[in-house]
Residue, then its C-alpha position, 0 to 999 in steps of 0.5 A: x500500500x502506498x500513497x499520493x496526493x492528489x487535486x479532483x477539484x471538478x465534476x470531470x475529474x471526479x468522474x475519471x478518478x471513480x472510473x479508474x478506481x472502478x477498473x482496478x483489481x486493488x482497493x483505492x481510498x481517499x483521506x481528506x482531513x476528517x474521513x475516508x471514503x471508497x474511490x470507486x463511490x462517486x456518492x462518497x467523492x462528492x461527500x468530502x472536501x475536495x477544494x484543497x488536496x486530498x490523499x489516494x490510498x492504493x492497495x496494491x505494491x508500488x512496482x506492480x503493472x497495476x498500480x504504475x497502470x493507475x497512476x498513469x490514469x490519475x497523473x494529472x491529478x498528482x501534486 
């Protein structure tokens, strides 16, 4: 498990982030200051503050082909 910070500061960004957590074979949290909510729940993206950086949790090894795959999916989104 490993994470990174991240920005999903519009409705597009959101969407992709859930479609990207949805396809991967890991699980995928986010951590703003007060809760933690599953990536692949567009409901619970939109329930926290998303206006300042947010940390992603990935359940997977940081080398694995999985894990380098996510991130290329979200590297717009890093901080």
């Amino acid at each position: 498990m490993f994470t990174r910070r991240i920005v999903i500061d519009t409705v597009d960004k959101v969407q992709n982030l859930v479609r990207a957590a949805t396809a991967a074979p890991f699980e995928v949290d986010i951590m703003d200051k007060n809760f933690t909510v599953n990536a692949k729940s567009i409901m619970g993206l939109f329930s926290i503050d998303r206006s300042e950086p947010i940390t992603v949790s990935i359940g997977a090894d940081e080398d694995s082909e999985e894990s380098k795959a996510f991130l290329e999916q979200i590297c717009t989104y890093l901080v």
